[in-house]
Backbone as a ProteinNet text record, in pm:
[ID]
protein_1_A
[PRIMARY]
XXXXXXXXXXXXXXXXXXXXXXXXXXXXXXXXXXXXXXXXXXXXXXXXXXXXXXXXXXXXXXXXXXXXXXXXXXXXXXXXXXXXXXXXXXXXXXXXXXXXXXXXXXXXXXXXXXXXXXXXXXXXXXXXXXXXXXXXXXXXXXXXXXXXXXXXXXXXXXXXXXXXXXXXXXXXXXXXXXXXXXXXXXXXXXXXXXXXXXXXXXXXXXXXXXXXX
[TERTIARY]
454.2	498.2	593.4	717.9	814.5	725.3	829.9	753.9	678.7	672	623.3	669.5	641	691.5	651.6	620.4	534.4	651.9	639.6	699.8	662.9	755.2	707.8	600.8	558.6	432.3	327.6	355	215.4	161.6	208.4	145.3	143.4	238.5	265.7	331	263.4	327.1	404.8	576.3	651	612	587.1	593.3	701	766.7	871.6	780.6	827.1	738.8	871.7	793.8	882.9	901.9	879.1	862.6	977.5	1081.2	1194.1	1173.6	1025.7	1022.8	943.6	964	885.7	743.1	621	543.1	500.4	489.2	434.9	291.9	221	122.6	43.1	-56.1	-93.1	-224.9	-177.4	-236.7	-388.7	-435.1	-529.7	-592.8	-590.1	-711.8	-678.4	-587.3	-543.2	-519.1	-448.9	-392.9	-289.2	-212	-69.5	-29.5	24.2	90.3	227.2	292	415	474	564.1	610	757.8	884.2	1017	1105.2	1156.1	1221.1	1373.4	1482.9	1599.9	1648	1585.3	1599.7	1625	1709.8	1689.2	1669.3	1586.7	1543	1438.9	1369.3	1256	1374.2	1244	1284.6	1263.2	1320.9	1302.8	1235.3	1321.7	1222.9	1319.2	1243.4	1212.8	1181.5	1243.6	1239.7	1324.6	1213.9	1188.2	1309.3	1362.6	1460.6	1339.5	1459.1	1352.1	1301.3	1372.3	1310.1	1252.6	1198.4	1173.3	1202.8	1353.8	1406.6	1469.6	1452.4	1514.2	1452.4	1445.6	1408.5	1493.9	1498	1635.6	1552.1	1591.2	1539.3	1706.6	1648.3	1740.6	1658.7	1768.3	1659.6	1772.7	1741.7	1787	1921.1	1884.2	1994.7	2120.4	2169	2245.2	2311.4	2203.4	2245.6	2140.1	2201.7	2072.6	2091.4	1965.8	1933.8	1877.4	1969.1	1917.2	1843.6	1737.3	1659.3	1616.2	1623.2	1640.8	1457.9	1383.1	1199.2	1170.4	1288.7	1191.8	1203.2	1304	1255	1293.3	1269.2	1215.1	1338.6	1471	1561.5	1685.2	1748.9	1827.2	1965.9	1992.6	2144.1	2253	2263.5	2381.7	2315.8	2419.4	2400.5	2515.2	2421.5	2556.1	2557.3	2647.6	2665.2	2704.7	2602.4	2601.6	2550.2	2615.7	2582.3	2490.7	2342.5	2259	2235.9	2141.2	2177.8	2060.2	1971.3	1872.1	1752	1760.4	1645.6	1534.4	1442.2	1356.1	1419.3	1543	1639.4	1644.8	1709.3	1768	1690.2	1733.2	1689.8	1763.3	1703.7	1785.2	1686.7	1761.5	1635.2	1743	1643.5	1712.3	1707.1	1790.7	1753.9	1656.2	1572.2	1509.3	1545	1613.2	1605.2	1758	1831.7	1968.1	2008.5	2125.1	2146.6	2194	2171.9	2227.4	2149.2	2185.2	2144.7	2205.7	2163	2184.5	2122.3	2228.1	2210.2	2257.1	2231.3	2252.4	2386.5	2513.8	2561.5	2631.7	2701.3	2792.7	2699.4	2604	2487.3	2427.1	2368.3	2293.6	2377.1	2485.2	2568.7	2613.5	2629.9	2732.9	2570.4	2593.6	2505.6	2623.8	2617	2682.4	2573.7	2668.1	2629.5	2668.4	2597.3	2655.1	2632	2699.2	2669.4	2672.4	2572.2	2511.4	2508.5	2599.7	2584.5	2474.1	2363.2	2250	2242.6	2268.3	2283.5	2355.3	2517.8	2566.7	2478.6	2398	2348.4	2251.3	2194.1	2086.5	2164	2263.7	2336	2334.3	2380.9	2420.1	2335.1	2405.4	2322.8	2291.3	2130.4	2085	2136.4	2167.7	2218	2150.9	2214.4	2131.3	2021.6	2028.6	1996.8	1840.9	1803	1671.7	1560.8	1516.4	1320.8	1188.2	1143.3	1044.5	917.9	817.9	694	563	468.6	313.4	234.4	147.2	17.8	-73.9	-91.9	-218.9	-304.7	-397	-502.6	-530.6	-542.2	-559.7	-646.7	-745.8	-888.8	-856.7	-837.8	-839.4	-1009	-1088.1	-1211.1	-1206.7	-1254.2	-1261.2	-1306.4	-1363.5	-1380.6	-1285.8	-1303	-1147	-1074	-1007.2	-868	-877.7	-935.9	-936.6	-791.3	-694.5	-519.9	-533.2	-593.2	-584.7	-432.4	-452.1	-263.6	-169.2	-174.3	-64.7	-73.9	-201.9	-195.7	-158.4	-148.1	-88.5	61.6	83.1	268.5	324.3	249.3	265.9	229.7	166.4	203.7	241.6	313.2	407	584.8	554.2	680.7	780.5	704.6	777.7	728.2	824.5	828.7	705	664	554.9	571.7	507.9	474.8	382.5	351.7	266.2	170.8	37.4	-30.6	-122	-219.8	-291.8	-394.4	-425	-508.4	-477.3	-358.7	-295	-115.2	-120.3	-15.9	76.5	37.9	169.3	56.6	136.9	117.9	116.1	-2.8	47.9	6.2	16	-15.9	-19.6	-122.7	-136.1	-220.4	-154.6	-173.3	-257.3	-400.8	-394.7	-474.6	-430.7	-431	-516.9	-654.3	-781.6	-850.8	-967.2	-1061.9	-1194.1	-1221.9	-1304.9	-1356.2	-1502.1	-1517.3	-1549.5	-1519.2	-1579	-1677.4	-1712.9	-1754.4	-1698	-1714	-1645.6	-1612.2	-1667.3	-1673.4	-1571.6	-1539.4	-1442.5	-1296.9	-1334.4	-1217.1	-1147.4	-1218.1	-1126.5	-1019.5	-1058.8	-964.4	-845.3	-866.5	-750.4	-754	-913.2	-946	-1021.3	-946.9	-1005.1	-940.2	-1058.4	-964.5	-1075.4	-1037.5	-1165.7	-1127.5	-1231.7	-1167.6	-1156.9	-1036.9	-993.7	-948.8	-914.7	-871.7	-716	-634.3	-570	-664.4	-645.8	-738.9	-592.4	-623	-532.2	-601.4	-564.3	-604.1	-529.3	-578.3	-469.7	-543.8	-504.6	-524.6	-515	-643	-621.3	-549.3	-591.1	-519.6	-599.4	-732.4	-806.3	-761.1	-646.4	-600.6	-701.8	-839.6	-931.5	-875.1	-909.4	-882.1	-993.6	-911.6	-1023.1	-998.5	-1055.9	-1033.4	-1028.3	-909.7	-898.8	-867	-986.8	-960.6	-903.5	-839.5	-750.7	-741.4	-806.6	-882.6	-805.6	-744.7	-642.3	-688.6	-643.7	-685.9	-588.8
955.5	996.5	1115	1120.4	1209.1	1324.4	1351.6	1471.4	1422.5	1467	1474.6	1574.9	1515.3	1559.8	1552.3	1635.8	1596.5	1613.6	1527.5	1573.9	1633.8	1665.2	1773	1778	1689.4	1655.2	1624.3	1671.3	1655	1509.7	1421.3	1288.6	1196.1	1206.3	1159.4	1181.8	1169.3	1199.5	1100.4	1098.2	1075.9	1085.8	1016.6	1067.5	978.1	1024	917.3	888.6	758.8	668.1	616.9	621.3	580.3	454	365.2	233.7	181.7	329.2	286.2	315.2	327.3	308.6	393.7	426.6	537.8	464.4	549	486.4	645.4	583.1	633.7	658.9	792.3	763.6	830.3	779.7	839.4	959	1072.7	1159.5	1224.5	1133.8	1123.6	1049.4	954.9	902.1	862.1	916.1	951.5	751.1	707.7	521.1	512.2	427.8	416.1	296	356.3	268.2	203.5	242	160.9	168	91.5	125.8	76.5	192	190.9	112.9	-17.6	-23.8	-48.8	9.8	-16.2	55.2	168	249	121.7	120.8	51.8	87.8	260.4	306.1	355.9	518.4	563.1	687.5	702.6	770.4	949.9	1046.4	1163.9	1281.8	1250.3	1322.2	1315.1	1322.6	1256.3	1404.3	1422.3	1501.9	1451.6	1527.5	1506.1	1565.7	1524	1581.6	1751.5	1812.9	1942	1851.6	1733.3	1688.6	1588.9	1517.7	1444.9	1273.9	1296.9	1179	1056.2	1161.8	1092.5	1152.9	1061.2	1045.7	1042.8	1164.9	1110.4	1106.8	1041.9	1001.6	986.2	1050.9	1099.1	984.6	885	849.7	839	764.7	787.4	670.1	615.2	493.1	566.9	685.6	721.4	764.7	760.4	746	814.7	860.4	918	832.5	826.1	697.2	792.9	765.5	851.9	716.6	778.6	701.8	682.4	610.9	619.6	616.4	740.7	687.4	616.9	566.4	503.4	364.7	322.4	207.5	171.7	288	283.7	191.5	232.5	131.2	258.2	158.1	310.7	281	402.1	368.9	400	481.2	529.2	523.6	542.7	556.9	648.9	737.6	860.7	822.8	795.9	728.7	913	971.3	1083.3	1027.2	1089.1	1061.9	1175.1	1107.2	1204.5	1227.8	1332.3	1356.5	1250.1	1199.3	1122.6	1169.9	1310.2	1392.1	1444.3	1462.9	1492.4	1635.4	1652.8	1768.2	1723.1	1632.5	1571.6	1563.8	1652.1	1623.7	1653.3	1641.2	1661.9	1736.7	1794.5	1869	1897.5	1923.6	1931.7	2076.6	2081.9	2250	2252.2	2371	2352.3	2343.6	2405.5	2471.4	2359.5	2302.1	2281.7	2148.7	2036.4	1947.7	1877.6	1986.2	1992.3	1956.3	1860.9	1798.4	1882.2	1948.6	1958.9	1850.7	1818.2	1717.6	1813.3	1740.2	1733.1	1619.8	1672	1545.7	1648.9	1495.1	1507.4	1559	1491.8	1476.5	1611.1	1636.6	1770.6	1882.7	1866.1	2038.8	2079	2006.7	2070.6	2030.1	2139.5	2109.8	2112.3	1974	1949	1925.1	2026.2	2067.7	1926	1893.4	1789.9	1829.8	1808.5	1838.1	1700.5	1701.4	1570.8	1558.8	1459.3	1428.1	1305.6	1387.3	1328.9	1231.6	1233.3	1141.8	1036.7	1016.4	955.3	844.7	890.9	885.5	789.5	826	711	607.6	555.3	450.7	366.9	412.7	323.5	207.8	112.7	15.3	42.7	-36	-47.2	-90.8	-53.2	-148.9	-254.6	-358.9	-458.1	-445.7	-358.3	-368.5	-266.2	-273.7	-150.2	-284.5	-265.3	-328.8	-237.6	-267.5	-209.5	-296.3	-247	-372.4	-294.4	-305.7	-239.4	-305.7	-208.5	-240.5	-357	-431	-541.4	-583.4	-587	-542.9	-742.7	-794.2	-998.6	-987.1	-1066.1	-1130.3	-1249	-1295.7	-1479.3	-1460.1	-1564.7	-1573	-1795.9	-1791.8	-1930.9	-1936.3	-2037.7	-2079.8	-2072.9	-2114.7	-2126.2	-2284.7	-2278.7	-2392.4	-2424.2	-2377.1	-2414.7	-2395.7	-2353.7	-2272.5	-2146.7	-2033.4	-1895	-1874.6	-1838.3	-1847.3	-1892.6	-2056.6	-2114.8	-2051.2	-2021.6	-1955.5	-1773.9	-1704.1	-1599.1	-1594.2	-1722.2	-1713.9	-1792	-1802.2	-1836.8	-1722.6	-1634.7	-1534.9	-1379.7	-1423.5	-1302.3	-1409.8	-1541.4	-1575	-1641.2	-1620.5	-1715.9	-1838.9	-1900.3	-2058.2	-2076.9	-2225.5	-2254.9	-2281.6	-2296.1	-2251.9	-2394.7	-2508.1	-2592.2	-2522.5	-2563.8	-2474.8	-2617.6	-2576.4	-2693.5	-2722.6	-2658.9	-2703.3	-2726.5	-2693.7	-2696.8	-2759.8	-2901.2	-2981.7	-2964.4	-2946.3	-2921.6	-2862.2	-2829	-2758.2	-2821	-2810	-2784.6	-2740.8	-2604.4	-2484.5	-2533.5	-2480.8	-2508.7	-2346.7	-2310	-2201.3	-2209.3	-2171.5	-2262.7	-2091.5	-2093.5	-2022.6	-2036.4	-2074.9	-2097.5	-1977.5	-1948.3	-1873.5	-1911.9	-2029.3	-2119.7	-2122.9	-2110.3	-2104.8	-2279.9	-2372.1	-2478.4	-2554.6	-2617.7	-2640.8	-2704.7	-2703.5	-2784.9	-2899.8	-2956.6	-3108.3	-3144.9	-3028.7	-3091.7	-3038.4	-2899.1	-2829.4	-2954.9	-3028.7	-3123.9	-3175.4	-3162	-3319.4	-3225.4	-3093.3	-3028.7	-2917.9	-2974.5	-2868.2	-2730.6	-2658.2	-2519.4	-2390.2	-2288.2	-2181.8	-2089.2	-1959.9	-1826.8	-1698.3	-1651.6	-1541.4	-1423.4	-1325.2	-1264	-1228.7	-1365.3	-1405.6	-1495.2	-1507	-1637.8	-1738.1	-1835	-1909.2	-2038.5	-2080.4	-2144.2	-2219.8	-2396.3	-2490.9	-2555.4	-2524.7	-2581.2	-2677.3	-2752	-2879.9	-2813.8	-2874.5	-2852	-2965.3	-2944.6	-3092.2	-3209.7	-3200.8	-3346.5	-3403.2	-3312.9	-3372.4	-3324	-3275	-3181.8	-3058.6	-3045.3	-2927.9	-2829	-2725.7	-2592	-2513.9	-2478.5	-2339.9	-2178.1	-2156.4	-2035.9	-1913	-1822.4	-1725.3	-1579.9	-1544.1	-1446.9	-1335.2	-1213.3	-1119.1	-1027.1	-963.3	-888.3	-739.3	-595.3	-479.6	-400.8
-37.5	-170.2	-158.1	-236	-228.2	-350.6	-433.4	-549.8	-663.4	-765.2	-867.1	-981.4	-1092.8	-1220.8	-1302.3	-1410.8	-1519.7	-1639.9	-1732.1	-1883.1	-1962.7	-2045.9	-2144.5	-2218.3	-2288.9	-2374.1	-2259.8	-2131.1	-2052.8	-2011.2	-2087	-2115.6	-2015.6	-1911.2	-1813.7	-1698.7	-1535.8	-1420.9	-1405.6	-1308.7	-1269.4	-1091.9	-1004.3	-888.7	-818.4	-705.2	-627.8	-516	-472.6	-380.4	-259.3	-121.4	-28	-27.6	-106.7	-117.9	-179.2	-213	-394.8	-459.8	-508.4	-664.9	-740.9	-838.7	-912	-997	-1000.6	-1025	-1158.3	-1264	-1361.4	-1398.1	-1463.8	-1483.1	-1608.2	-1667.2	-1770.9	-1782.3	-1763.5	-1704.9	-1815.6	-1935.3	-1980.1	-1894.5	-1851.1	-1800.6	-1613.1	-1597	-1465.7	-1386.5	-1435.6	-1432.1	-1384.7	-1326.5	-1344.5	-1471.4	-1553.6	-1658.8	-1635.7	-1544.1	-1508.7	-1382.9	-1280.6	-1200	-1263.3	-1187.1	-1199.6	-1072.5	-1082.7	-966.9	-975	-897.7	-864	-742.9	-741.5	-580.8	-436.4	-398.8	-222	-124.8	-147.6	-76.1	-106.2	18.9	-84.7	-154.4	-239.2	-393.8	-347.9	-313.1	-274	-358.4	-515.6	-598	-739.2	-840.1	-1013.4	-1059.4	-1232.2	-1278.8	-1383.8	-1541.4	-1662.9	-1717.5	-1788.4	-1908.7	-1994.3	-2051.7	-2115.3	-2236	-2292.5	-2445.3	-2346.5	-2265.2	-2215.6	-2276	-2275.4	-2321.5	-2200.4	-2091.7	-1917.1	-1849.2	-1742.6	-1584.7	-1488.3	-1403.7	-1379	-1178.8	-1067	-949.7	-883.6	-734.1	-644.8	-500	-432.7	-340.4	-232.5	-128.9	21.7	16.5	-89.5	-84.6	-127.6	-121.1	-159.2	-331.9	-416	-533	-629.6	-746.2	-809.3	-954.1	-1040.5	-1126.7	-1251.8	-1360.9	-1515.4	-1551.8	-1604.5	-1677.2	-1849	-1928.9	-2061.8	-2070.6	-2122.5	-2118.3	-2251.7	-2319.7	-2414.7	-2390.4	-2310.7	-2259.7	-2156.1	-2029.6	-1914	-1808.2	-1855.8	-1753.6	-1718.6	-1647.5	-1555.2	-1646.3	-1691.5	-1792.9	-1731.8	-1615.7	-1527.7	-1400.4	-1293.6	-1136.7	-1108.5	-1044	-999.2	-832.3	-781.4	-590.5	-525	-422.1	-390.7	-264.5	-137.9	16.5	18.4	123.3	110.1	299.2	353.6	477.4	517.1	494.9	539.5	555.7	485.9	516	342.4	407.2	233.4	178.6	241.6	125.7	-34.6	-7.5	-156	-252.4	-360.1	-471.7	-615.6	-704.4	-819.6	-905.8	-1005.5	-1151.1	-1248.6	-1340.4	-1501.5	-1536.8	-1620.8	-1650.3	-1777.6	-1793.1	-1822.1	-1985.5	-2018.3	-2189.8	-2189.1	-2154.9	-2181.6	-2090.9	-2169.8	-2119.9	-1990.2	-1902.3	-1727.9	-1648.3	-1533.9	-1444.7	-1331.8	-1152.8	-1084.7	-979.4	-895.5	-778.7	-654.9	-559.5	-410.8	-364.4	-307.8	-274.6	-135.8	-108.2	-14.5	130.8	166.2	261.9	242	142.1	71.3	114	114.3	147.6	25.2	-105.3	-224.6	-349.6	-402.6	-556.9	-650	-717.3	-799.9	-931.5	-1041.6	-1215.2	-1270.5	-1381.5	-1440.1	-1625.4	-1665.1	-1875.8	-1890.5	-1943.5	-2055	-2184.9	-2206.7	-2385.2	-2376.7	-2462.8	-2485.6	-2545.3	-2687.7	-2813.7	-2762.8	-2655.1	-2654.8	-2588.9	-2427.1	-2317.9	-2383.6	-2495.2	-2553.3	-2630.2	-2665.4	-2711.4	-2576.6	-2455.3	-2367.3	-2300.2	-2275.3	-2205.8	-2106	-2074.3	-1913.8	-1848.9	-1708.8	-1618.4	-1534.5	-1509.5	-1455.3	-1318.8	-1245.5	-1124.2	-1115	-1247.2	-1251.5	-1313.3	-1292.5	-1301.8	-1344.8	-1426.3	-1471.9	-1509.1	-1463.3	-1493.3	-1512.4	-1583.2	-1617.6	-1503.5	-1440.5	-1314.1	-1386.8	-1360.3	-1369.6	-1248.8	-1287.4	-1144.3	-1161.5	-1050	-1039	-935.6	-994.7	-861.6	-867.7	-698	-671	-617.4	-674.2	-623.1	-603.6	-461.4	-466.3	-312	-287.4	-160.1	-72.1	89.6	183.8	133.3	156.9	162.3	-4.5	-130.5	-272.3	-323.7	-241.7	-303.5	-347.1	-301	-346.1	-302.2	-206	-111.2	-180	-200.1	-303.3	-475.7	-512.9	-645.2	-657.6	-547.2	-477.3	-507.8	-482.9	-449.2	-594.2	-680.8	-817.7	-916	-864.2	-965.4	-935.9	-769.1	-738.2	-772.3	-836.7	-820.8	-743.3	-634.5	-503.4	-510.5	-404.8	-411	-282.8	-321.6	-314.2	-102.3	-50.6	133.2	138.6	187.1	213	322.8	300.1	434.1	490.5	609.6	646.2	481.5	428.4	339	203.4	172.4	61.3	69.7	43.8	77.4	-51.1	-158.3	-269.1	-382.2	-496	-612.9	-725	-782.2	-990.6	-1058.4	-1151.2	-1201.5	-1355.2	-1464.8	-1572.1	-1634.9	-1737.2	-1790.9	-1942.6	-1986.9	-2118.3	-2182.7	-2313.9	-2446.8	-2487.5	-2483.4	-2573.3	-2528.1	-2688.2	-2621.5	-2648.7	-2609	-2567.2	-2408.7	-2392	-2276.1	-2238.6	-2143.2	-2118	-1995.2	-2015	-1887.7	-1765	-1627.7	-1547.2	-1498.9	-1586.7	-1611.4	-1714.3	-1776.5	-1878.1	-1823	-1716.5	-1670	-1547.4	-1493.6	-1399.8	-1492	-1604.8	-1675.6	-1777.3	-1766.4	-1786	-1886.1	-1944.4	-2053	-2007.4	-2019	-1995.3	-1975.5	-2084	-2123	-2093.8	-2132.2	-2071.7	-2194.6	-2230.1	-2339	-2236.7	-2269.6	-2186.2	-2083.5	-2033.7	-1861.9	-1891.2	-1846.2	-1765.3	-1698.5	-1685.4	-1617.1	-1580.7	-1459.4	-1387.9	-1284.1	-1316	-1235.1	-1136.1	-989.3	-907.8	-846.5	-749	-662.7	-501.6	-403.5	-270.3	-237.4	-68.6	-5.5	-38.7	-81.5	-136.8	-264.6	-404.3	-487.8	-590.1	-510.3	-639.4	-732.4	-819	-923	-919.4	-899	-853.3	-962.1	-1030.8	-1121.8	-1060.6	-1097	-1059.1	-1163.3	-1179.9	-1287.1	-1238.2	-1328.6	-1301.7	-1408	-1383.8	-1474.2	-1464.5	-1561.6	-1640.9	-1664.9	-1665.1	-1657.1	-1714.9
[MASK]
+++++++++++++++++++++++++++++++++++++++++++++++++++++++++++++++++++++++++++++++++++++++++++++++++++++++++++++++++++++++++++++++++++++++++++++++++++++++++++++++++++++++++++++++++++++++++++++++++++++++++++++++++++++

């Protein structure tokens, strides 16, 4: 973990992660409520606007990333060569609309003035990601498709394994609990879960529930 930052209203830590990405948190009940990604590197260190209206993150990829917090996407990219070292960083001033950075491989601090009001009109740019923590249990026997139901809800394309020869995923909306006799044949839902039926290599339907946090 690079630094940490808290915002103004207290409400939430900012910390930078060597991973890229900034991971948010809600410092009532001490959670992470969001992670930030567009960094292509790790993230060196994050710091709050004084109205805590931006985020702004300095990382190794060469670049530092303003962040809009009300809806959490990167609205500018400032491109600053950094030395490769945990020098780099950036901060806000405290009482007034100024950003200081690190550039030119941390030898020059460069001032920046910010028009605020404008800064919140602008669009996000494409290359930032933002997503909320959800905690997922695969519970099932060996060879049932945990693995293949793994790579269906990180998104990736499907991997044939010895026990699991192909895929077919079904998502259902009820909050009806049923029994498994009725879940082979397609019916079946769970209150408060996802619930998702896949097929091994025998062509059986395994239920696989998937519990939400």
């Amino acid at each position: 973990m690079g630094s940490i930052s808290w915002s103004p209203d207290s409400q939430v830590l900012a910390s930078a992660i060597l991973n890229g990405t900034i991971m948010l948190w809600d410092t009532a009940t001490g959670l992470p409520i969001r992670v930030l990604e567009g960094h292509a590197d790790a993230v060196t260190d994050v710091s709050f606007s004084f109205d805590g209206k931006f985020l702004v993150s300095k990382s190794l990829d060469n670049s530092v990333r303003l962040w809009n917090c009300k809806i959490w996407e990167t609205i500018t990219v400032i491109h600053e060569s950094t030395s490769g070292k945990w020098l780099s960083s950036v901060a806000f001033n405290p009482k007034l609309p100024i950003l200081a950075t690190l550039g030119e491989k941390d030898t020059t601090i460069h001032i920046w003035e910010l028009d605020f009001p404008t800064l919140l009109t602008v669009p996000s740019v494409s290359s930032s990601v933002h997503y909320v923590n959800a905690k997922v249990v695969l519970v099932g026997d060996s060879g049932v498709g945990k693995s293949g139901l793994g790579l269906v809800l990180s998104g990736e394309h499907f991997q044939p394994t010895e026990s699991t020869h192909g895929r077919r995923v079904w998502t259902f909306d009820k909050q009806d609990i049923v029994e498994s006799s009725q879940a082979e044949q397609g019916k079946i839902a769970t209150k408060d879960f996802d619930v998702f039926l896949c097929h091994n290599s025998d062509d059986k339907p395994n239920v696989k529930v998937i519990g939400k946090s």
